[in-house]
KEBA-713262 format. One record per residue: x, y, z of N, C-alpha, C in turn; residue number from 1; residue in one letter. Coordinates in steps of 0.1 Angstrom, whole numbers. Layout:
// KEBA-713262
- X  Y  Z  X  Y  Z  X  Y  Z  NUM  A
...
***
This chain:
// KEBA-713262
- -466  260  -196  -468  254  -183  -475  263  -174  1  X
- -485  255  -168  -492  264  -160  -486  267  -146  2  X
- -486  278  -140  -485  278  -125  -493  277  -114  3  X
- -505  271  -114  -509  264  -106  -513  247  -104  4  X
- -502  245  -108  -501  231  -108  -491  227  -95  5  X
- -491  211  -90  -482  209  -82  -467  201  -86  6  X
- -469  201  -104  -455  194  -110  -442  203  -102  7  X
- -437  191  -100  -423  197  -96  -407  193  -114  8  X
- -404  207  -111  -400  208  -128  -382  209  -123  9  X
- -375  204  -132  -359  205  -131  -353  215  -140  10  X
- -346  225  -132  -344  240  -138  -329  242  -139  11  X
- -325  231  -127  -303  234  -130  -296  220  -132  12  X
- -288  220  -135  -277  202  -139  -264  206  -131  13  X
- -256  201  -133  -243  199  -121  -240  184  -125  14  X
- -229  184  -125  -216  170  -129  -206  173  -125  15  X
- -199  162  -119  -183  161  -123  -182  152  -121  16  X
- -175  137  -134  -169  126  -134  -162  124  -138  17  X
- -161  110  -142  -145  104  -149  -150  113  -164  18  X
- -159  117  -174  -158  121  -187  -160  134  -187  19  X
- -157  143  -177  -156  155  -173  -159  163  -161  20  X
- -153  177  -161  -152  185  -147  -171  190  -147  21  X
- -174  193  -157  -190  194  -158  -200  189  -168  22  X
- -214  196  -171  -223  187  -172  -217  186  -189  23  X
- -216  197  -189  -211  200  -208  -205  191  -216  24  X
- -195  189  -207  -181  182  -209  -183  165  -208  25  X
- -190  161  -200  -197  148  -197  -209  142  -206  26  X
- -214  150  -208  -224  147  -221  -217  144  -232  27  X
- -208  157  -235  -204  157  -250  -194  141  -250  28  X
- -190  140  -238  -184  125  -240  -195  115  -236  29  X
- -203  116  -232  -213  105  -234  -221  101  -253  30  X
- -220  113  -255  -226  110  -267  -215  105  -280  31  X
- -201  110  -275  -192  105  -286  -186  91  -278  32  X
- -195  87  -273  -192  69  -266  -179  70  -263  33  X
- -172  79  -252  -157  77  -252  -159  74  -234  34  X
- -148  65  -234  -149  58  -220  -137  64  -210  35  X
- -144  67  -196  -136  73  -186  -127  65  -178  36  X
- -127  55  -181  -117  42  -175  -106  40  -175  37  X
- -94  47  -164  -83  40  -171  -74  33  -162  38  X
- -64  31  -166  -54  23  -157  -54  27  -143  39  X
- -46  24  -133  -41  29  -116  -31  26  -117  40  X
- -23  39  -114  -11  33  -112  -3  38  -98  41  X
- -15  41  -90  -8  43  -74  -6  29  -72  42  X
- 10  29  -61  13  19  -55  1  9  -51  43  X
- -4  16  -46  -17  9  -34  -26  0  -47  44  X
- -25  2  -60  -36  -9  -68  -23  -15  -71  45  X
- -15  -22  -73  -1  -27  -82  -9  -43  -77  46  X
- -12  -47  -65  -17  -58  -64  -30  -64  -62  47  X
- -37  -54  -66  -49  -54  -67  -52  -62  -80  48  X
- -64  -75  -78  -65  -82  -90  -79  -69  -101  49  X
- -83  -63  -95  -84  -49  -106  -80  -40  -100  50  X
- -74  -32  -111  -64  -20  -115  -69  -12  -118  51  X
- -84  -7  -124  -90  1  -132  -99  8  -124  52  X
- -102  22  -128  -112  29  -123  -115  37  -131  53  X
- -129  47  -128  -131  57  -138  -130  69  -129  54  X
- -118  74  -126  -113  87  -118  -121  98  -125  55  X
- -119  106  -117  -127  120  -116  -115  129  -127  56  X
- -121  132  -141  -114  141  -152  -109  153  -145  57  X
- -115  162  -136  -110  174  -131  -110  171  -114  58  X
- -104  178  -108  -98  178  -93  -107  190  -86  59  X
- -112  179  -78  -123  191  -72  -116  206  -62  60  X
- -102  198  -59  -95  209  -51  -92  221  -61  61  X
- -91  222  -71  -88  231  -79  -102  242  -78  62  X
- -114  235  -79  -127  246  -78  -131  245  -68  63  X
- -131  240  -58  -133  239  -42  -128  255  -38  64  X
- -109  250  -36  -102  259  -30  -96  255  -21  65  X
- -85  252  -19  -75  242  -10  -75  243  4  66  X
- -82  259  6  -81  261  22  -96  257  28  67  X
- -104  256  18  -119  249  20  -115  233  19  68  X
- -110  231  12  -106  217  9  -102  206  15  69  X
- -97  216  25  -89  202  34  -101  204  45  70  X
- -106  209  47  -122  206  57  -131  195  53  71  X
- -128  191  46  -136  178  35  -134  173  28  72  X
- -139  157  28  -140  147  24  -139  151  8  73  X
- -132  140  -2  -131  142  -15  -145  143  -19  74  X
- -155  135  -14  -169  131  -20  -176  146  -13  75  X
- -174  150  -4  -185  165  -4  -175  177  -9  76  X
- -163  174  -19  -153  182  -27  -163  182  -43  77  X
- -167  168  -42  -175  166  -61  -188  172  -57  78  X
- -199  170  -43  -209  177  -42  -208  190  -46  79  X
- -203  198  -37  -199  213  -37  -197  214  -51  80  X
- -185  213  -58  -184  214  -73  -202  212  -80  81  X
- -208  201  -84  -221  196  -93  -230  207  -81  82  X
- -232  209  -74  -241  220  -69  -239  233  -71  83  X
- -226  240  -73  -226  251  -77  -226  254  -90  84  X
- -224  242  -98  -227  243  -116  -244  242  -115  85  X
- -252  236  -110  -267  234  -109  -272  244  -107  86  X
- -265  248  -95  -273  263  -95  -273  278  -98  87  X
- -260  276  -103  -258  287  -114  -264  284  -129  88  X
- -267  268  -134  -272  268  -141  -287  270  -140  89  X
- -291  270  -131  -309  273  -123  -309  290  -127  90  X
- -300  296  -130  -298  310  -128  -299  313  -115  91  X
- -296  306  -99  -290  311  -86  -304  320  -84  92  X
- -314  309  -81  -327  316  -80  -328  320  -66  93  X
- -336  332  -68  -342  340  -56  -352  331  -47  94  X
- -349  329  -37  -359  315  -27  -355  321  -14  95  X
- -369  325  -5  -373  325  9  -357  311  15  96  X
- -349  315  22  -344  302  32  -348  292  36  97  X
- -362  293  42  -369  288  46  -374  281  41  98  X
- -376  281  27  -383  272  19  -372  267  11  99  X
- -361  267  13  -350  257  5  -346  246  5  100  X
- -341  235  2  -338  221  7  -326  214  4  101  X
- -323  213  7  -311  199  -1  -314  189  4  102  X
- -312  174  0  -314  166  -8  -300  154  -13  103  X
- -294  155  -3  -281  146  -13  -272  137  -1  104  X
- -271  127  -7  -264  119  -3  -255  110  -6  105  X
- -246  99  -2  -233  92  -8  -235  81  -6  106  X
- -236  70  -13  -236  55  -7  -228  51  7  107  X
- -216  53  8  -201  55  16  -204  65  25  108  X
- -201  79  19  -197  85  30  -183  90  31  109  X
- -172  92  38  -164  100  42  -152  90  43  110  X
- -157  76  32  -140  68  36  -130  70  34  111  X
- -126  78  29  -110  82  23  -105  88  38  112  X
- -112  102  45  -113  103  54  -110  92  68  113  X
- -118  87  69  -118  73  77  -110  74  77  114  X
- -105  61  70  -91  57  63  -80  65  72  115  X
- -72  77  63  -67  89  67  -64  90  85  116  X
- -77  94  92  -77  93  104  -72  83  112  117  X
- -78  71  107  -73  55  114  -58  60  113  118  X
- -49  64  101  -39  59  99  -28  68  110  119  X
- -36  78  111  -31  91  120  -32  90  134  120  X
- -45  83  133  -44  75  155  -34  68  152  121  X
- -30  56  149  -21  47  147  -10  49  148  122  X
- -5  64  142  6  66  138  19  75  147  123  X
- 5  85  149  10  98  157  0  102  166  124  X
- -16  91  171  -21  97  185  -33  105  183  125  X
- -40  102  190  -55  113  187  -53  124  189  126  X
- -43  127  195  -46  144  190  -42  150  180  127  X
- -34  139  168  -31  149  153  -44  143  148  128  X
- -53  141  154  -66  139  141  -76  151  139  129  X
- -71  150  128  -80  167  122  -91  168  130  130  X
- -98  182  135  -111  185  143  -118  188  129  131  X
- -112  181  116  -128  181  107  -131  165  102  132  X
- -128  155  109  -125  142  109  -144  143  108  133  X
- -148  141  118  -160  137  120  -175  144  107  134  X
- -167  159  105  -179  163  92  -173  155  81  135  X
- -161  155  80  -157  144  67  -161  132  65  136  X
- -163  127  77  -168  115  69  -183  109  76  137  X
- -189  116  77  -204  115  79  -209  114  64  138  X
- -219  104  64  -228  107  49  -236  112  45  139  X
- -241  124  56  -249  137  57  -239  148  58  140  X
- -225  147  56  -217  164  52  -221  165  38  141  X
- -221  159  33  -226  168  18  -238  180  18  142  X
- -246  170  23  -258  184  23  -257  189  28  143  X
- -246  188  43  -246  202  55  -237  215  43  144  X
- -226  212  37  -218  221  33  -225  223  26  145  X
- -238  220  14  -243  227  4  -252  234  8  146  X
- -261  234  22  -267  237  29  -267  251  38  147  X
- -250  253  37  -245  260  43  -245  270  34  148  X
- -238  265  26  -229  275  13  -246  280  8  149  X
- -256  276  6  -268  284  1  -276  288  9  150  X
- -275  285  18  -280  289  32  -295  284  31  151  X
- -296  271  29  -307  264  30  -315  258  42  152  X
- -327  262  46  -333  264  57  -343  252  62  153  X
- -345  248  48  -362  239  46  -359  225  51  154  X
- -342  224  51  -342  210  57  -334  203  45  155  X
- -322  198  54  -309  187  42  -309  177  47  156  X
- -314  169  41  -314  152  41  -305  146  35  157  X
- -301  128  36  -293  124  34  -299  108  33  158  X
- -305  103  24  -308  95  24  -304  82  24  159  X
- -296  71  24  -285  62  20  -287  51  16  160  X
- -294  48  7  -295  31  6  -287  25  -6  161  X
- -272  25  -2  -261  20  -11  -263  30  -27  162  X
- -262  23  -38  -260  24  -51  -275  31  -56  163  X
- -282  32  -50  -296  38  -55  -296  52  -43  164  X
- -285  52  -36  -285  68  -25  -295  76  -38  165  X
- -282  83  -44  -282  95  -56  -300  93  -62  166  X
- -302  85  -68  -320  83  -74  -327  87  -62  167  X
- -326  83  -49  -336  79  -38  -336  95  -35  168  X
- -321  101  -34  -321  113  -28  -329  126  -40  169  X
- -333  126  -53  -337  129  -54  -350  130  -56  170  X
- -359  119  -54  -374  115  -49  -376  117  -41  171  X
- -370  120  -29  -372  128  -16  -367  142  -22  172  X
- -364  148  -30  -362  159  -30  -378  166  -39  173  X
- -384  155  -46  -395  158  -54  -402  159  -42  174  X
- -409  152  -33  -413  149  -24  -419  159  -10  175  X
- -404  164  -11  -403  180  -2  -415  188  -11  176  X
- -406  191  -26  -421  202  -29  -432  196  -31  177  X
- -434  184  -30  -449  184  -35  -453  183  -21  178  X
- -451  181  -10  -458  183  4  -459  194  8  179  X
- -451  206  -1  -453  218  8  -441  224  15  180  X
- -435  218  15  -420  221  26  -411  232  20  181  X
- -409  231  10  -400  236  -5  -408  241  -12  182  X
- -397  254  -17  -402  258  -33  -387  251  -43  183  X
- -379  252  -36  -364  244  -44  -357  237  -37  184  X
- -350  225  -45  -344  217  -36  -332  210  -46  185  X
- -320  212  -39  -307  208  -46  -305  193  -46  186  X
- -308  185  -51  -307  173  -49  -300  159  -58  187  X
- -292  154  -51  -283  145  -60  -275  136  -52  188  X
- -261  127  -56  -254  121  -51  -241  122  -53  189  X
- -231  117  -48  -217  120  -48  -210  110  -42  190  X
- -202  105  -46  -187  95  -42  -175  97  -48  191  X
- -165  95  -35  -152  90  -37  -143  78  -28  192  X
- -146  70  -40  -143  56  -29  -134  48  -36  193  X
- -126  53  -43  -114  47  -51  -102  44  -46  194  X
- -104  35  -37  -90  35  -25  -89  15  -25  195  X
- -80  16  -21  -77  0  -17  -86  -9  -11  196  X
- -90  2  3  -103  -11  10  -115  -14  3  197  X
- -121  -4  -4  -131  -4  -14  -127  -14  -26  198  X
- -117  -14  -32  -115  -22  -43  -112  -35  -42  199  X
- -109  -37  -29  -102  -51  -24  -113  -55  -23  200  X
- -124  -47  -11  -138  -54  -8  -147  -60  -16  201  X
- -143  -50  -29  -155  -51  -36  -150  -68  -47  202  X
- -135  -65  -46  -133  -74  -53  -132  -93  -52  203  X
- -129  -89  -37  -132  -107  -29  -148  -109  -32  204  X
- -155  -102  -32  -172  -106  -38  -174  -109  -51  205  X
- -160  -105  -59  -159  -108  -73  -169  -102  -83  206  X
- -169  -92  -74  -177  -75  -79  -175  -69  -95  207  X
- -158  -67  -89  -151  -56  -101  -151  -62  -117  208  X
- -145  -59  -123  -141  -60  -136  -127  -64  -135  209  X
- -116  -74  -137  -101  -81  -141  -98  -79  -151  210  X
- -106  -67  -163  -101  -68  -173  -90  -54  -173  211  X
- -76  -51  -167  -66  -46  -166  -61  -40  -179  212  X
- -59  -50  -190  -49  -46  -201  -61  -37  -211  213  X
- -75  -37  -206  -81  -30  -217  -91  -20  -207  214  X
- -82  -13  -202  -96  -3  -190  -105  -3  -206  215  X
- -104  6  -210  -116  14  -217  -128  6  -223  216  X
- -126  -9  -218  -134  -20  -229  -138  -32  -217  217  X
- -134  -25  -207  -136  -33  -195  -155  -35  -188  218  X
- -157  -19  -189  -173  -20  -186  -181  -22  -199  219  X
- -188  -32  -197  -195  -38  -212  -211  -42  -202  220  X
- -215  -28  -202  -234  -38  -197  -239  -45  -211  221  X
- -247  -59  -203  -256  -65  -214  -244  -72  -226  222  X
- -231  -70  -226  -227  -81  -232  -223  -96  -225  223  X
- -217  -105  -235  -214  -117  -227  -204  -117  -226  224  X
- -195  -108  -225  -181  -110  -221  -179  -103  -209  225  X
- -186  -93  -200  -189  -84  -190  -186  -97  -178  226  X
- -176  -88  -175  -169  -97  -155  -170  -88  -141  227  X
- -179  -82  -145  -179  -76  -131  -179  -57  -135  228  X
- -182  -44  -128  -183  -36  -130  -172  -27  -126  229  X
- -169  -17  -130  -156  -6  -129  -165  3  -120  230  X
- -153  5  -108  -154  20  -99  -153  29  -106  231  X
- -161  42  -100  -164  52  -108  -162  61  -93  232  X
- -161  73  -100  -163  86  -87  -164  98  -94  233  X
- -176  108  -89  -177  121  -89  -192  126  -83  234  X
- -197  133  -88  -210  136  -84  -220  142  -98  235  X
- -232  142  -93  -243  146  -100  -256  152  -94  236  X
- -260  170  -98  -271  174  -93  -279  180  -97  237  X
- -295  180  -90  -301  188  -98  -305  195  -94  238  X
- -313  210  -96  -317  222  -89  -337  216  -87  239  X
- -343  209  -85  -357  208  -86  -365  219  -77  240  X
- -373  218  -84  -382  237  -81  -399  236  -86  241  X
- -409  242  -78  -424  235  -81  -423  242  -96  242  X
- -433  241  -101  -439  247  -111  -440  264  -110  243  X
- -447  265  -102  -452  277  -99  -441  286  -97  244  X
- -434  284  -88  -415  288  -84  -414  293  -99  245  X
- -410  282  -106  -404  282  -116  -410  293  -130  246  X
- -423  296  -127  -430  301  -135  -431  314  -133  247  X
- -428  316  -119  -432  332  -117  -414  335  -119  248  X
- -404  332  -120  -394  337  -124  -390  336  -139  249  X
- -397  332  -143  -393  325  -158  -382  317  -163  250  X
- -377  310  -156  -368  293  -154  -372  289  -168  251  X
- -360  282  -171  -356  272  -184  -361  260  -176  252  X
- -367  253  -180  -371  243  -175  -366  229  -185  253  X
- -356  219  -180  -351  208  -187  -361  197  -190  254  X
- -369  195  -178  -385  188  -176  -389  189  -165  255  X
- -398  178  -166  -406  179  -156  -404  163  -145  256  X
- -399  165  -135  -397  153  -125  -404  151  -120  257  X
- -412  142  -127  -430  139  -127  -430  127  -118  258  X
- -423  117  -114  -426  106  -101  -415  97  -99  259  X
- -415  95  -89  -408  81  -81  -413  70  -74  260  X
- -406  59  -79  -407  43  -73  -400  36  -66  261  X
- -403  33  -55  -396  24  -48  -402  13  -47  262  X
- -389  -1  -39  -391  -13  -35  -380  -18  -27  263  X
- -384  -33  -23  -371  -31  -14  -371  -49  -18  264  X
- -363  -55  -26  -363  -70  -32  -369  -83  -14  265  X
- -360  -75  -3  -365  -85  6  -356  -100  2  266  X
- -347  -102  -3  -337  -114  -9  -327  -115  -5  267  X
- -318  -107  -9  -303  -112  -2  -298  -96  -3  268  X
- -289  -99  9  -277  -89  10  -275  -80  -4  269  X
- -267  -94  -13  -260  -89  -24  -262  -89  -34  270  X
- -275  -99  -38  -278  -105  -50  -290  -100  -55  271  X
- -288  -96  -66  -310  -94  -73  -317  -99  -69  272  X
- -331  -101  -71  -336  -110  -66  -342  -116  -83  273  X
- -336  -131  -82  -333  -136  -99  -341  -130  -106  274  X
- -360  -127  -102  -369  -128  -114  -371  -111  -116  275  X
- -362  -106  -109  -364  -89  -108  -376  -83  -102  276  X
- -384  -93  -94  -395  -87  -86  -395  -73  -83  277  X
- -383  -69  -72  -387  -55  -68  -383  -49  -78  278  X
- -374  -50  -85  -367  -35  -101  -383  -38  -106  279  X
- -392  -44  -109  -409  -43  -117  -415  -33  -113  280  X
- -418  -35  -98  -423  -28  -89  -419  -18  -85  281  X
- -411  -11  -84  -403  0  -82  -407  9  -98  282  X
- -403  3  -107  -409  9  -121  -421  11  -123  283  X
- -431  0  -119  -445  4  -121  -450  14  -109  284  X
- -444  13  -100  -447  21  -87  -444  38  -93  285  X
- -434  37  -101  -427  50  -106  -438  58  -116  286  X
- -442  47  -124  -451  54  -135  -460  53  -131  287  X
- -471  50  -121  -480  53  -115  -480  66  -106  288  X
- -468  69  -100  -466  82  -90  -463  91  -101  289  X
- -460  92  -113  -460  103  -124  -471  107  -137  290  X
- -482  92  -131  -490  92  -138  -487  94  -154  291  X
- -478  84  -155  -474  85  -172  -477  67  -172  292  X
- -484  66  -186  -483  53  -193  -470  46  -195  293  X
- -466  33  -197  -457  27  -207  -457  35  -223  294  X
- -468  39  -226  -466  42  -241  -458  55  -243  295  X
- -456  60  -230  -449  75  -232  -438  70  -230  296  X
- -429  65  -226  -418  58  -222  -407  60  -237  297  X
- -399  70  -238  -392  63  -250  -377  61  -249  298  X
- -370  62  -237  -359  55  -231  -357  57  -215  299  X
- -349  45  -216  -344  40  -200  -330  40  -197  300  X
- -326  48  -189  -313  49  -188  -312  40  -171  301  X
- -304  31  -177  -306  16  -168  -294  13  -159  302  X
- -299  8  -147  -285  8  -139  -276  1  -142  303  X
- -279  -9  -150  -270  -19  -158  -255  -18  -152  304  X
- -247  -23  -150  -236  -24  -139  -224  -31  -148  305  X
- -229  -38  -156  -221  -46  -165  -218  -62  -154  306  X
- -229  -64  -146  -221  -76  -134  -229  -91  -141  307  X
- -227  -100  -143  -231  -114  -150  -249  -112  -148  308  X
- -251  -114  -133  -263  -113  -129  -274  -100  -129  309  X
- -270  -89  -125  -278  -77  -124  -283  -73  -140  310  X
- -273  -74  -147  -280  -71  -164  -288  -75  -166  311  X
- -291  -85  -173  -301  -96  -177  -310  -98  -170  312  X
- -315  -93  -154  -327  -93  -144  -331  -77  -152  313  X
- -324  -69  -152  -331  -60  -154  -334  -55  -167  314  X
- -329  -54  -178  -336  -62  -187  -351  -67  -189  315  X
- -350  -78  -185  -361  -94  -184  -371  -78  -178  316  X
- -367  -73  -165  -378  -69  -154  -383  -56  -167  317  X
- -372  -50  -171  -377  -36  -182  -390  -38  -193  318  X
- -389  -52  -198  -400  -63  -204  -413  -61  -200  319  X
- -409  -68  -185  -427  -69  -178  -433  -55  -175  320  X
- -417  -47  -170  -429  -32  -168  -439  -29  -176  321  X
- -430  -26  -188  -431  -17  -196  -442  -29  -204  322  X
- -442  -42  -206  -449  -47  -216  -450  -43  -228  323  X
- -457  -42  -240  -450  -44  -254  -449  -26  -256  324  X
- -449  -17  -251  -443  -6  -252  -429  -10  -249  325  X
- -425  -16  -247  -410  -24  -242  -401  -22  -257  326  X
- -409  -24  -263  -405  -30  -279  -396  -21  -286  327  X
- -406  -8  -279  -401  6  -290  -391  12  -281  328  X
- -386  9  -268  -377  21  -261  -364  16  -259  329  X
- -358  27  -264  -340  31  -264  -331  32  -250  330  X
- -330  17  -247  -320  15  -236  -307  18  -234  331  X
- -300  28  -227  -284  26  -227  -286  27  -212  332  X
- -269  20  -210  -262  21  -193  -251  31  -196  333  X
- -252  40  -196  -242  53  -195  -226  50  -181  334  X
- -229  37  -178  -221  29  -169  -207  25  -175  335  X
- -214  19  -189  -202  20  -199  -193  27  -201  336  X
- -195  41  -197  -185  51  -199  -180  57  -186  337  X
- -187  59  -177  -184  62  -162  -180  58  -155  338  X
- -180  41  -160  -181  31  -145  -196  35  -134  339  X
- -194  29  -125  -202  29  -117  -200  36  -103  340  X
- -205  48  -105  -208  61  -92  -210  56  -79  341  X
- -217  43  -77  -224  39  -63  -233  51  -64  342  X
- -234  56  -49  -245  69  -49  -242  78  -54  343  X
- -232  82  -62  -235  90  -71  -245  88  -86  344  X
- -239  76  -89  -246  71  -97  -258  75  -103  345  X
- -271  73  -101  -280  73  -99  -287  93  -99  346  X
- -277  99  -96  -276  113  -99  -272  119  -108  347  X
- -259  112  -113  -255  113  -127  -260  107  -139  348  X
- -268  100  -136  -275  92  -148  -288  99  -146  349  X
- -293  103  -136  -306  116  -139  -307  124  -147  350  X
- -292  130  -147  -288  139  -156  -287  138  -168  351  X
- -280  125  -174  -279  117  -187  -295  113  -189  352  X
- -305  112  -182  -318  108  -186  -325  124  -190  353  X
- -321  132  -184  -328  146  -188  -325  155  -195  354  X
- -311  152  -198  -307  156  -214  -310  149  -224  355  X
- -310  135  -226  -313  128  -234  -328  129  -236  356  X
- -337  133  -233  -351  139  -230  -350  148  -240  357  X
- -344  164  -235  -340  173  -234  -337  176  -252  358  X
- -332  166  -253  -320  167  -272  -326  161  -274  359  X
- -333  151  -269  -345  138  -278  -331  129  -285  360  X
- -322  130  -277  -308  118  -281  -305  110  -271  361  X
- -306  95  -274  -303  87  -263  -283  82  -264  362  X
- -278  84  -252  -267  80  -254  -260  67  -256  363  X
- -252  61  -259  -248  50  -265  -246  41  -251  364  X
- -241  29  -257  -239  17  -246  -224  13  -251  365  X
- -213  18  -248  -201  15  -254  -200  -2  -251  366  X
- -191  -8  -256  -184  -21  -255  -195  -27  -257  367  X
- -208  -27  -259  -219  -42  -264  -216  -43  -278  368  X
- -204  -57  -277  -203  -62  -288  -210  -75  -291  369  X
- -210  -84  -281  -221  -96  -278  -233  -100  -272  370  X
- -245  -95  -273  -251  -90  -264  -258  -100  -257  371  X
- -257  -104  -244  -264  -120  -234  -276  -122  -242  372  X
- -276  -136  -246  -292  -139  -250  -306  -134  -242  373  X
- -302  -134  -229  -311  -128  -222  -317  -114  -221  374  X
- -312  -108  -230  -314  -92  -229  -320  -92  -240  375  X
- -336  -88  -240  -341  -84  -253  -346  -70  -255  376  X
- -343  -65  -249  -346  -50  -248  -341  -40  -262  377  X
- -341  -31  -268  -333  -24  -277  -325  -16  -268  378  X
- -306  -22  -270  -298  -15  -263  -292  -5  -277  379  X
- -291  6  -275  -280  17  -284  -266  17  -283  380  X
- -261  12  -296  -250  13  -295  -243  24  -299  381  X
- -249  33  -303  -245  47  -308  -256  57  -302  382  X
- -252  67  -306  -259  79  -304  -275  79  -315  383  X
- -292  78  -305  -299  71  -308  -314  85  -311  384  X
- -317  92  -317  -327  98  -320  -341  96  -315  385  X
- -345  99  -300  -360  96  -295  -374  102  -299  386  X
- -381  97  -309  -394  104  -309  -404  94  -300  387  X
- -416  103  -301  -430  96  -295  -431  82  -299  388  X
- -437  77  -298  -441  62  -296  -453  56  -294  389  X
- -460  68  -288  -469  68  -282  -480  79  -278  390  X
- -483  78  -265  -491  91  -259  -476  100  -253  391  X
- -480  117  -255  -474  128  -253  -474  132  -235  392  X
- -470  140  -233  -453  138  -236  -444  128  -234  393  X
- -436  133  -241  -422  120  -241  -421  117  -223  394  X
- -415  107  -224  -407  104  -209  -397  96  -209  395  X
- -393  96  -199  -380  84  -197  -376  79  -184  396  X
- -374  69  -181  -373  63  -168  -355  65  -165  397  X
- -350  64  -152  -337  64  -149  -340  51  -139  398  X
- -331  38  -139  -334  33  -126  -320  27  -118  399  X
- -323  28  -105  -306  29  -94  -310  18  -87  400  X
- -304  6  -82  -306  -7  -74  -289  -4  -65  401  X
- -294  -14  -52  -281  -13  -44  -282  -22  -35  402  X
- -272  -27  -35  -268  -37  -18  -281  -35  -9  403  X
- -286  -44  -5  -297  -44  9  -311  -50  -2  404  X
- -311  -47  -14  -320  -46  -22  -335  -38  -24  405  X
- -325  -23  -24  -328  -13  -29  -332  -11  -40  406  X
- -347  -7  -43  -349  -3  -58  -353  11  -64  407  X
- -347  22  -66  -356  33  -71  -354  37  -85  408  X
- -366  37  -93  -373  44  -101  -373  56  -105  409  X
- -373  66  -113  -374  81  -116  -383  79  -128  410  X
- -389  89  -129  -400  92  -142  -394  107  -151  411  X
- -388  108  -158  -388  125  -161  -395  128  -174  412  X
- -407  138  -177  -414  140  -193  -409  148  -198  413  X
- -409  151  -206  -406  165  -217  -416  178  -204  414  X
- -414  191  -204  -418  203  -199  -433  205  -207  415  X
***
């Protein structure tokens, strides 16, 4: 790789979800298709018509630190954790302040917090309300604390557009370095929204998943038995760094985060927009800002949700992008096993797109046992071996959709 280029290249990873405390640990269960879903059995879900979530495998208070911990929100507890695995996996590179960035944001935000506070005016009066109420539940504390903690100067954003935050937040983190602003930039998403109001909300929209007696078989993208999607919570990040950065230190480089796509459906609140208009555009917009063909394309790690409607639009939309290079590439929803992050999402499945790059192994699609007539795509139901297909280098698309009808796109190639 040359150093005077303006690719901006991915040098650190960072996780923690329902299939592990880190990236290691989450992979190795993504690839042995084991699902992070299980029962609830706090009071607070007993009447909840779903029961199921994909909780966070390790407790961020334990690597936080309890006396840092109660200063913040559970969701900037999972940031903090996936940032400091990222950037110790970056090797904790040497970077001017000034040219540093973060990059991260939450769909939500600080509800648990909320929550918490409401219950504490109510109960006992504003003056027992914690004086860290207000950094908790902002959806810009994540990047302030990561911001802090690295002493990042270049500027921490927070970008929010629902379930595609995590993807969007790191296209604005590509973005920083390619304008000049940045030589590195921490960038990702994070939630924790596993509480009652969330599950009730989501559930009167007839959102969630009711399949209770079988968490682990509950999230099924692209089958016909799929009733809705499973909550998920943790975070996902990545260390992104220009070329040149990266070259004069001599950085492992995972790939290269060669472009992003946006759109905005313009349709409804809640709903796709049926013919997948913006998820097209958002994709072709993506491989045009990375200047990669469809023929380099050899998997798509897809927002797939497992919800009646969102599967099968995108899908259908993965078809038109991609056109008959469509034929040859290895689709999974790594949703299957996570549930669904909201804005984390979309940061965590970055990461499942850059390894899977990375090992040239696409991860599986657990529970597609019937798959909707509508989906003609090749979904993996196992652990899937990627070669070329085409023109060099390999690539792979990640793509994150959200409430308001948000679309973003990621491009990542082989280094």
């Amino acid at each position: 790789m040359s150093a005077d280029d303006n690719r901006v290249v991915v040098t650190g990873l960072g996780a923690t979800t329902p299939l592990g405390g880190d990236v290691a640990s989450t992979w190795s269960a993504m690839l042995a298709g084991r699902s992070g879903v299980k029962a609830l059995t706090d009071d607070w879900a007993k009447d909840l018509p779903s029961r199921i979530a994909g909780v966070a495998a390790a407790d961020p208070v334990e690597i936080v630190g309890r006396v840092q911990a109660r200063r913040m929100d559970r969701c900037e507890q999972f940031a903090l954790v996936a940032a400091r695995e990222a950037w110790a996996d970056a090797g904790q590179p040497e970077v001017d302040p000034e040219r540093l960035g973060v990059s991260v944001t939450s769909g939500i935000g600080g509800i648990g917090s909320t929550l918490a506070a409401y219950d504490t005016l109510k109960e006992k009066g504003w003056q027992r309300i914690s004086p860290f109420t207000v950094p908790m539940l902002m959806p810009n504390g994540s990047a302030g604390w990561i911001s802090i903690e690295l002493g990042a100067q270049a500027g921490a954003h927070s970008a929010v557009s629902a379930c595609a935050s995590g993807a969007e937040a790191v296209g604005y983190g590509i973005d920083m370095i390619r304008s000049g602003r940045a030589d590195v930039v921490v960038a990702g998403g994070t939630e924790a929204a596993i509480m009652a109001l969330n599950m009730g909300a989501f559930a009167v929209m007839r959102a969630l998943s009711s399949r209770n007696d079988e968490p682990e078989r509950a999230s099924r993208p692209f089958d016909k038995g799929r009733d809705g999607f499973v909550l998920g919570e943790g975070a996902g990040m990545l260390v992104l760094e220009s070329a040149a950065h990266a070259a004069a230190r001599g950085a492992r480089v995972y790939a290269v985060a060669a472009g992003a796509g946006y759109s905005s459906d313009g349709y409804h609140i809640a709903h796709p927009h049926p013919e997948g208009a913006g998820v097209i555009l958002a994709m072709k917009r993506a491989l045009a800002d990375a200047g990669v063909s469809p023929d380099q394309i050899v998997h798509v790690n897809a927002h797939a949700t497992s919800t009646p409607e969102g599967d099968v639009a995108e899908a259908q939309a993965i078809m038109t992008a991609l056109g008959p290079a469509a034929e040859r590439v290895v689709v999974s929803s790594t949703k299957s096993m996570t549930g669904h992050l909201l804005g984390g999402a979309g940061a965590v499945e970055s990461v499942a797109a850059i390894l899977a790059l990375h090992e040239k192994t696409a991860p599986p699609t657990i529970n597609l046992e019937d798959p909707d007539d509508g989906v003609k795509v090749d979904v993996a139901t196992e652990p899937r071996p990627l070669r070329p297909g085409g023109r060099e280098p390999m690539a792979v698309l990640n793509n994150a959709f959200g409430f308001g009808g948000h679309n973003v796109s990621l491009v990542f190639t082989a280094p």
